[in-house]
C-alpha positions as CSV (number, residue, x, y, z in Angstrom):
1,X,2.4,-7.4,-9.5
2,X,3.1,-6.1,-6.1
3,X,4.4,-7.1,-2.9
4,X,2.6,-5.4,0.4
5,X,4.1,-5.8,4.4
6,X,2.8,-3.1,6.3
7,X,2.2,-2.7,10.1
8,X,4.3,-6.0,10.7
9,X,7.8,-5.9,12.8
10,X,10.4,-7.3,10.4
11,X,13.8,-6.4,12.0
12,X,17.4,-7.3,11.7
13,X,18.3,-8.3,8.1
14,X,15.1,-10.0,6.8
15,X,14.7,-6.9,4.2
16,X,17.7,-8.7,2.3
17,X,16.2,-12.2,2.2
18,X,12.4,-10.9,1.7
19,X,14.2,-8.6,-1.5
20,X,15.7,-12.0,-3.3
21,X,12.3,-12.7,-3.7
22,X,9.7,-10.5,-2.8
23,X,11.2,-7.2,-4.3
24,X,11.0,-8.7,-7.5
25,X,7.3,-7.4,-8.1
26,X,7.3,-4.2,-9.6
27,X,5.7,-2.8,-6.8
28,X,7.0,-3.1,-3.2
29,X,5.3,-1.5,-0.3
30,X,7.0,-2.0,2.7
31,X,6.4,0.8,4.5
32,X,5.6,1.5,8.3
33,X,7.4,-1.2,9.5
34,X,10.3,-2.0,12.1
35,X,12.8,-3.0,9.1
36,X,16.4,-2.5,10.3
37,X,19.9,-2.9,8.4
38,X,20.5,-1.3,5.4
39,X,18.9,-0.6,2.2
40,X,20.5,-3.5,-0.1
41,X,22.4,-3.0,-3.5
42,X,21.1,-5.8,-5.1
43,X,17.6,-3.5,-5.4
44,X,19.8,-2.2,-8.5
45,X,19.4,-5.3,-10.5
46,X,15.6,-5.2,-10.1
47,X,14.5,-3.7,-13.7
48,X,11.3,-4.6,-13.2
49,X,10.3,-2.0,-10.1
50,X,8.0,0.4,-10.6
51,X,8.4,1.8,-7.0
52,X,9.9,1.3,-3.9
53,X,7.9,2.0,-0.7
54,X,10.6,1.5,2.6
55,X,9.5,4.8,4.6
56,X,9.3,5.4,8.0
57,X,10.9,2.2,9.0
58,X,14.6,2.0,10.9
59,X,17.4,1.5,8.0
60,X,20.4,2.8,8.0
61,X,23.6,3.1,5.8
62,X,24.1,4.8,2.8
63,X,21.4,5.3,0.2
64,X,22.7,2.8,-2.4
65,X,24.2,4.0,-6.0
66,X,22.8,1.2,-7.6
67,X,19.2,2.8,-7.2
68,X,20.4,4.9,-10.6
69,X,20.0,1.7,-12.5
70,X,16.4,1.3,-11.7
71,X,15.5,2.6,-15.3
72,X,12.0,1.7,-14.8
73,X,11.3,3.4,-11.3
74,X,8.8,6.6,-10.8
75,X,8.7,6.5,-6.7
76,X,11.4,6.3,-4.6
77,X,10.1,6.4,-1.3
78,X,13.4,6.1,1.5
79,X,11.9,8.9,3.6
80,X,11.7,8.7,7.3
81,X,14.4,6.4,8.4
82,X,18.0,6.6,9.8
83,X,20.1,7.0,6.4
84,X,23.4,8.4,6.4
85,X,25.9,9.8,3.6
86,X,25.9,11.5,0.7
87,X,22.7,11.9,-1.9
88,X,24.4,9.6,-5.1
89,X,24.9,11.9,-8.0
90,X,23.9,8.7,-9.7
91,X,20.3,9.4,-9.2
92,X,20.8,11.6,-12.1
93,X,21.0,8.6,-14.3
94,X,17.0,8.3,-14.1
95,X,16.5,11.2,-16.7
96,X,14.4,8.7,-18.8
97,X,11.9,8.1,-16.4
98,X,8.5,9.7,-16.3
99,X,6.8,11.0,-13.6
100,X,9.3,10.7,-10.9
101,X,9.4,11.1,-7.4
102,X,12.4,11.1,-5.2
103,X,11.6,11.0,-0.9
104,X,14.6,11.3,0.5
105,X,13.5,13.3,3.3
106,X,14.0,13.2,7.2
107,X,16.8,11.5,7.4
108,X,20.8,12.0,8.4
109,X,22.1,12.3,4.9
110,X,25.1,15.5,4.6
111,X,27.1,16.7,1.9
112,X,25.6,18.5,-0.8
113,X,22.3,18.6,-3.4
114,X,23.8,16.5,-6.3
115,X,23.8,19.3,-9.5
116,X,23.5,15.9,-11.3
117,X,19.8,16.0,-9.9
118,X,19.2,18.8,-12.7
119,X,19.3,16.3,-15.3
120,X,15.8,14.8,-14.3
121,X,14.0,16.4,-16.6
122,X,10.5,14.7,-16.0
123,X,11.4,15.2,-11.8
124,X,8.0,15.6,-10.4
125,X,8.6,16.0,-6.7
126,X,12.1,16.4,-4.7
127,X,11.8,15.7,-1.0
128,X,15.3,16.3,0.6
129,X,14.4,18.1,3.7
130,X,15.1,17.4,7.2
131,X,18.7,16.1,6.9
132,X,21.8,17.7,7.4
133,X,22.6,18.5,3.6
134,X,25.3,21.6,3.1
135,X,26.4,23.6,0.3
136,X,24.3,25.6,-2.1
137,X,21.1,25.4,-3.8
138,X,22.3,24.2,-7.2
139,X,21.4,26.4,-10.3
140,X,20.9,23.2,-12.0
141,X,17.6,22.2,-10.8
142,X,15.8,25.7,-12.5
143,X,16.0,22.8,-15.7
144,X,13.4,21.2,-13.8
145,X,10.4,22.1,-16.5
146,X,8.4,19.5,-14.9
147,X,8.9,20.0,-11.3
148,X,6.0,20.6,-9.1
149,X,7.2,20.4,-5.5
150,X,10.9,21.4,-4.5
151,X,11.3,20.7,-0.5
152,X,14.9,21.6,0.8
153,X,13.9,23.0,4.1
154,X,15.1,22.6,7.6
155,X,19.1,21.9,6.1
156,X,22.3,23.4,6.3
157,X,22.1,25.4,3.2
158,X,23.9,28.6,2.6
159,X,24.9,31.0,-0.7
160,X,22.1,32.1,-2.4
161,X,18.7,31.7,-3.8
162,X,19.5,30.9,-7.5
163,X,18.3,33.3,-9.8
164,X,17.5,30.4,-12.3
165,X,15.1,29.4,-10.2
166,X,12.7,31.4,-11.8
167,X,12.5,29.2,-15.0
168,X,10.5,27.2,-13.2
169,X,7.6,29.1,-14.4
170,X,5.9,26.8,-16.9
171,X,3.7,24.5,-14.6
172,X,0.6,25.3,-13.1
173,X,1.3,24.9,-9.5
174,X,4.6,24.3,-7.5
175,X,5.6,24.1,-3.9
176,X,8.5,25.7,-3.6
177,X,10.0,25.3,0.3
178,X,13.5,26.5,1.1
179,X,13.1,27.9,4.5
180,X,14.8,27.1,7.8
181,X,18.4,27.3,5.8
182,X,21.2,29.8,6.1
183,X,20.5,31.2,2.9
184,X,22.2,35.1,2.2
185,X,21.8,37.5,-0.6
186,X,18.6,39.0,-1.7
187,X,15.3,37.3,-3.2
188,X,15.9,36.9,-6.8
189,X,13.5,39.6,-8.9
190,X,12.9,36.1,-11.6
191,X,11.1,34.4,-8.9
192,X,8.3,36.8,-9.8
193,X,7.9,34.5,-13.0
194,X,6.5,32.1,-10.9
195,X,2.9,32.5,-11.8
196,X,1.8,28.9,-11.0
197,X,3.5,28.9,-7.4
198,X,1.5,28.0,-4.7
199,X,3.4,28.0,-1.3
200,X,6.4,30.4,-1.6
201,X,8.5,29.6,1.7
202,X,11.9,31.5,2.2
203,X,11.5,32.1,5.8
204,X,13.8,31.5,8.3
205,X,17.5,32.4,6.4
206,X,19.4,35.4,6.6
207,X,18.1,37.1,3.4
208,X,19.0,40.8,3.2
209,X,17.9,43.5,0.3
210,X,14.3,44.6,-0.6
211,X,11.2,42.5,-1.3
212,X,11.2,42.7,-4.8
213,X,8.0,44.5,-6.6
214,X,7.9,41.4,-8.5
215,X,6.8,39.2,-6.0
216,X,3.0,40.9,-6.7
217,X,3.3,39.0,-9.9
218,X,2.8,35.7,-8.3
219,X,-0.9,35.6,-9.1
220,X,-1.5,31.8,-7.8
221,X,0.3,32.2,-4.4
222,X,-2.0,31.0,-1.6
223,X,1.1,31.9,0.9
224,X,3.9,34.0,1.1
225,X,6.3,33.8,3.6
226,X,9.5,35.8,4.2
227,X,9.6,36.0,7.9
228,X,12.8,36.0,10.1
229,X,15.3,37.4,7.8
230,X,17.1,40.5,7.4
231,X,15.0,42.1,4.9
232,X,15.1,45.7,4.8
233,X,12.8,48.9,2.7
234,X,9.3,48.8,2.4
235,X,6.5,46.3,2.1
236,X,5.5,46.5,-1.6
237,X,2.2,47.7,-2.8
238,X,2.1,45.5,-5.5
239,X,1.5,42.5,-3.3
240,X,-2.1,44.1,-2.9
241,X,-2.3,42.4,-6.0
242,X,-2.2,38.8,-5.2
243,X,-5.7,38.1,-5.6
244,X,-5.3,34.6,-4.2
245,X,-3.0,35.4,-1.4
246,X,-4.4,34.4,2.3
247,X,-0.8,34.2,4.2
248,X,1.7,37.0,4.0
249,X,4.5,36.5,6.8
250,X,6.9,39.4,7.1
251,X,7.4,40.2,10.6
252,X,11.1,39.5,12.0
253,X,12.7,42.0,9.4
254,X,13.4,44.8,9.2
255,X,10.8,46.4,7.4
256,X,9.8,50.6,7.6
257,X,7.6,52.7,5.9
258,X,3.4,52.6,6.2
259,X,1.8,49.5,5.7
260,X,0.2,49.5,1.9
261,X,-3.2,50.2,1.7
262,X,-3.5,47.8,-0.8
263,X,-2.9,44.7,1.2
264,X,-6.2,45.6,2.6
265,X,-7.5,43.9,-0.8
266,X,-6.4,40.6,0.5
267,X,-8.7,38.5,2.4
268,X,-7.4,37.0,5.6
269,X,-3.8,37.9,5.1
């Protein structure tokens, strides 16, 4: 069963009474609406859900812990609204669920990225960007065998670009976004094990170092962009051998050397 209120203004702290009924369904779409208040706890108690729709509406408080009870859940769907505090660590509690999807994205949440989130072994897609998240990129989520799109973009970021990334490299396509952060060190060589990535974003940080040779081992990249950092050498010819390749961004570094005539292989880059 499902429940469906779309498009209709349901303010104040109707989501609460609608949820002791309504949200019993194991599917709830109540997306693009003008819901207000919080996002309740009780929503933990609901073992039937399948998935939770509440995007783009106007909640606020805290995303609930109890949410890490929801054994049964694939897509949480919070995105889009006015959410404060911390990601719950207890989100790493849904490591039995299959298929999952977790849109936390554009909202106010701080702190950190839970390493607890590396425990979500069947973690399809993780949405946290646009919010004010700080810390590091944990090494946990390399664990990730399953994930396919990892969006941390547009934070407060810093440390490093985890070398275990890179063991991400058994799936056949993955998004991998991490741009518009304050990232430092150098682009881990291991990311060149990422054979199935499509969209390899790292722009916008304060890299420094080389771009690594490896990165021409990225045979499914469609684009490849490393613009606005400090990177420094030359541009590889080995990217001339991304076959696939129509975006290559490297301006805003600090690049020398000729241009490879190899890149002349790629079409439209």
């Amino acid at each position: 069963m499902r429940s469906t209120v779309q498009n209709e203004p349901m303010g104040g702290g109707l989501l609460q009474a609608f949820c002791y009924d309504a949200c019993t369904h194991t599917r709830n779409y109540l997306h693009y609406n003008s819901l207000t208040g919080t996002v309740p706890t009780e929503l933990g108690m609901l073992s039937e859900v399948d998935s939770l729709y509440l995007y783009s509406n106007s909640l606020t408080g805290t995303v609930p812990t109890e949410l890490g009870m929801l054994s049964g859940a694939h897509r949480f769907y919070l995105h889009s609204n006015s959410l404060t505090g911390t990601v719950p660590t207890e989100l790493g509690m849904l490591s039995k669920v299959d298929y999952l999807y977790l849109y936390l994205h554009s909202n106010s949440l701080t702190s950190t990225v839970p390493t607890e989130l590396g425990m979500l072994s069947n973690l399809n897609s993780l949405y946290l960007y646009s919010n004010s998240l700080t810390s590091t990129v944990p090494t946990e989520l390399g664990m990730l065998s399953d994930l396919r799109s990892l969006y941390l973009h547009s934070n407060n970021l810093t440390g490093t670009v985890p070398t275990e990334l890179g063991m991400l490299s058994k799936v056949d396509y993955l998004y991998l976004y991490l741009y518009s952060n304050s990232l430092t060190g150098t682009v881990p060589t291991e990311l060149g094990m990422l054979s199935g990535v499509d969209d390899f974003y790292l722009y916008s940080n304060s890299l420094t170092g080389t771009v690594p040779t490896e990165l021409g081992m990225l045979s499914g990249a469609d684009r490849l962009l490393l613009d606005s950092n400090s990177l420094t050498g030359t541009v590889p010819t080995e990217l001339g051998m991304l076959s696939n390749l129509y975006s290559l961004f490297l301006q805003d570094n600090v690049l020398e050397g000729s241009l490879p005539s190899q890149l002349g292989a790629i079409s439209d880059a």
